[in-house]
N, C-alpha and C positions, 0 to 999 in steps of 0.2 A: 504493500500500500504506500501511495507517496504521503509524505507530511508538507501539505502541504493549505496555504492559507491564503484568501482573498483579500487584497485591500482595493474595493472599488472607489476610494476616493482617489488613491492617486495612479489608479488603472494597475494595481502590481501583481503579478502572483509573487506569491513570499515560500521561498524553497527551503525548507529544516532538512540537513544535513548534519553528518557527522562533527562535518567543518566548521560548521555553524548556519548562518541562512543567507542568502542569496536570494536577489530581485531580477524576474522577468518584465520588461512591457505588455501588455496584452495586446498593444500592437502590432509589438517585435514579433511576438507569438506567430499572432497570424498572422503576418507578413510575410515570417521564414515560411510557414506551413505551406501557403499559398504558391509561393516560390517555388518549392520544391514540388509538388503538386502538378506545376504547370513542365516544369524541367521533366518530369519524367512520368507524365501523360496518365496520372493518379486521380482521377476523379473526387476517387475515395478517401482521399487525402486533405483535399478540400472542406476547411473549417467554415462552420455555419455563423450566421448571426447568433443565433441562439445559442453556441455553445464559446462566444467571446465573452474571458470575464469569468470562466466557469470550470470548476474539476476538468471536464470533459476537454476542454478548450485545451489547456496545457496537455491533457493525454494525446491531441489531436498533433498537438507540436513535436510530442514524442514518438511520436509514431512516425512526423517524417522524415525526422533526424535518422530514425532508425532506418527507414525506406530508402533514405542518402547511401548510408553505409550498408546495406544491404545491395545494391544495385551495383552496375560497373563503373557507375558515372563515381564513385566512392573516391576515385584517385585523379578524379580532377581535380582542377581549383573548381571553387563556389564562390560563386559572386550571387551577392545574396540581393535582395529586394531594392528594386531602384534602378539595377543594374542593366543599361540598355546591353544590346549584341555588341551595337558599334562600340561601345566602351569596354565591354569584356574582352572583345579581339585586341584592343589596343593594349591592356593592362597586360594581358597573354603575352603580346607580341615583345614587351618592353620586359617580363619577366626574362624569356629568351635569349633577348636580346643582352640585357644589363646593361642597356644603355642608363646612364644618368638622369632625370626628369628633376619637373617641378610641377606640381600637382595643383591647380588653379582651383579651389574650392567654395563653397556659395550656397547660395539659393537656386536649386533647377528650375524651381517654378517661374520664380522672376528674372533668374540669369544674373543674380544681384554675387560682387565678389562678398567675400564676407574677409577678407581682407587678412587672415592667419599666414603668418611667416614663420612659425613651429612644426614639423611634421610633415613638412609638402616639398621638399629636395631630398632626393636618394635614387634609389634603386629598387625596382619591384622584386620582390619575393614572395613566398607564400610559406603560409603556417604548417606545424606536420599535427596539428590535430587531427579531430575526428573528421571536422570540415573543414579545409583545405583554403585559408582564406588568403586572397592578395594583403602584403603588407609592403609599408615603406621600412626601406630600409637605408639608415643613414651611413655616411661615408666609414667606414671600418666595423661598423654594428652586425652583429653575425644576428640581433633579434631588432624586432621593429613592429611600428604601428599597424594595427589594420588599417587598410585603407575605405573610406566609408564614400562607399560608391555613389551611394543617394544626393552626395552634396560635391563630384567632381564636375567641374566646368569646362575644364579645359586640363589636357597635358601635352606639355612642350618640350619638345627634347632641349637638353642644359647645354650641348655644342652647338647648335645651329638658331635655337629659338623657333622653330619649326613646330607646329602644329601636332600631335601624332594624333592626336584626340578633342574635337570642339562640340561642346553642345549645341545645338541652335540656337538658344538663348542667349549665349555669350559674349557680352562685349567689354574689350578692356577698359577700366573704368576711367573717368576722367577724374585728374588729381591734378589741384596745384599748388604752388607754395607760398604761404604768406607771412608777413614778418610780424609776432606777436608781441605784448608787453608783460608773455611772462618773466620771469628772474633768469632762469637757468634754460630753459629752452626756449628759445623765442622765435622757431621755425616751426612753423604749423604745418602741416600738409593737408588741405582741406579736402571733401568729397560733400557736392552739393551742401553749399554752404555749412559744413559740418566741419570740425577738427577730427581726425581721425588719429594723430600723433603728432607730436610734439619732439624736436630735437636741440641739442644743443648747438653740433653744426649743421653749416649748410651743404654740406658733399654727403653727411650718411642721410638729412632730408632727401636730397635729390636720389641719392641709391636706392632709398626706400620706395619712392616713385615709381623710379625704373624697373626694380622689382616687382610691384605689384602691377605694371601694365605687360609684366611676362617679361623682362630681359633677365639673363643670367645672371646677375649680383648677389654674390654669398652671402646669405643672412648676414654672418659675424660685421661686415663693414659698414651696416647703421644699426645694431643692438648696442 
């Protein structure tokens, strides 16, 4: 029997373990379920309204974690919920490859950047879990982040600046820079009338720029 407990205010199943307990989304849930469902032509697999939110719901997720690893598709990568074709062939392709990236990340819905300079230069790898997940992997890091497919925008190779991967949505954003009256940083770099960071000089402001409209500039030179 699983121990396991609902919290419908903040959507969670709450998992009792040995370990101690552990949180699912109930949308994660049936997201993943869904996911996997449609990847390997499972009708059956497919979570209902009625059972989101619910014992059954979680059992349904279980079932197609297991349906992953029971199948041949087990020793693929999984690119989970979110995850267009065109983007899984690119993440594939750049595994492969090892080439270098920088991972352009957002909003898909509005193609909005969300503007994160942590986590988005490396190299694609994948997990050797149960699921098989693409991660970023930074320069000499043998472990690294997953990479969360639902919010890439764009990825650009790091020698060329080159495109390998564009959402429809995306466009690089417009940034400029303006001279402010704080103390210590008085470079702003704005996005629609917005401050978005602040520098003390004006060459890691400008780096940072160029950075996020996609040129290759190493974090380190405006952090």
């Amino acid at each position: 029997m699983l121990d396991i407990a609902i919290d419908p205010r903040r959507r969670l199943y709450v998992i009792a373990s040995s370990d101690g307990v552990r949180c699912l989304g109930f949308d994660k849930a049936r997201d993943h379920a869904r996911r996997i469902a449609d990847c390997l032509m499972r009708p059956d697999l497919q979570p209902t309204p009625e059972e989101e939110g619910t014992p059954a719901g979680y059992r349904k997720y279980l079932s197609a974690i297991q349906a992953w690893l029971d199948s041949p598709r087990a020793e693929e990568t999984y690119f989970g919920p979110g995850c267009s074709k065109e983007l899984a062939s690119a993440l594939e392709a750049c595994r492969h490859s090892r080439s270098k990236v920088h991972l352009v990340v957002g909003d898909t819905g509005t193609g909005s950047v969300a503007f994160d300079d942590n986590d988005v230069v490396g190299r694609i790898g994948r997990s050797h879990g149960a699921l098989k997940v693409p991660l970023l992997l930074e320069d000499g890091q043998a472990f690294g982040s997953p990479v969360t497919c639902g919010r890439v925008l764009a990825i650009l190779d790091w020698e060329t600046g080159l495109a390998l991967y564009r959402h429809p949505g995306y466009r690089p954003p417009e940034l400029k820079l303006a001279f402010c009256e704080h103390e210590s940083r008085p470079w702003s770099v704005m996005h629609r009338d917005s401050t978005i960071a602040r520098f003390a000089d004006i060459g890691k402001a400008g780096a940072y720029i160029a950075f996020m409209r996609g040129a290759s500039v190493e974090p380190r030179f405006f952090r």
